[in-house]
C-alpha positions in Angstrom: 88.9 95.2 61.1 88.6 92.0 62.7 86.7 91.1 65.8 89.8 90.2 67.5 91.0 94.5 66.8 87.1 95.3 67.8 87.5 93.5 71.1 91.4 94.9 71.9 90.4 98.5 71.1 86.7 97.6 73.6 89.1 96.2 76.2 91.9 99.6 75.8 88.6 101.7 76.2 87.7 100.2 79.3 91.4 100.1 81.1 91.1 103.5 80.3 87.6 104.4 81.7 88.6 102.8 84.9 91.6 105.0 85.5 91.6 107.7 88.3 92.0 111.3 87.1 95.8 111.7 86.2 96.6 108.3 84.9 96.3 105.6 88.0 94.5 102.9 88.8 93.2 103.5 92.2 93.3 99.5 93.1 97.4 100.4 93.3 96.6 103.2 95.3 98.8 101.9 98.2 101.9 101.2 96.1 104.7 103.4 96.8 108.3 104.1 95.2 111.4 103.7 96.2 112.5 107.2 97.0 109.8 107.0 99.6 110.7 103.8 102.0 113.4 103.9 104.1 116.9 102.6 103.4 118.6 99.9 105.8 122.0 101.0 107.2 123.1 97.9 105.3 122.2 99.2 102.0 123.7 102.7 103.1 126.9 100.8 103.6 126.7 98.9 100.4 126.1 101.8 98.3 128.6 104.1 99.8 131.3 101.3 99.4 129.8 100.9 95.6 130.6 104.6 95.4 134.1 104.7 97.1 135.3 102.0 94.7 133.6 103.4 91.6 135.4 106.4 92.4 139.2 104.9 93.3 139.0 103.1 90.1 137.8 106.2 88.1 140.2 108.7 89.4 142.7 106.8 91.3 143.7 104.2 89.1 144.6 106.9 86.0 146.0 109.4 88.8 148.9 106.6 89.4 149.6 106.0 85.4 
């Protein structure tokens, strides 16, 4: 094994070490996910005219052939 392998598996041992119980780092403690922040009315309009199109061309389009 070479020193560089000696000081990658030192340097995984560590990360690890310095995990909270259950896998996170608690210096991203106050990062949150998407699902939890709130969604502009923009981005409602956006997605439900994403969805109404996505849905005319899936259905509609074959429906009239």
């Amino acid at each position: 094994m070479s020193d560089a392998d000696t000081e990658t598996e030192e340097t995984d041992a560590e990360q690890t070490e310095d995990l909270a119980p259950g896998g996170t780092n608690p210096e991203h403690a106050d990062r949150t996910t998407s699902p939890m922040q709130e969604y502009s009315s923009g981005q409602v309009t956006t997605g439900a005219l994403v969805l109404i199109v996505g849905l005319v061309l899936t259905f509609g389009v074959p429906f009239l052939l």
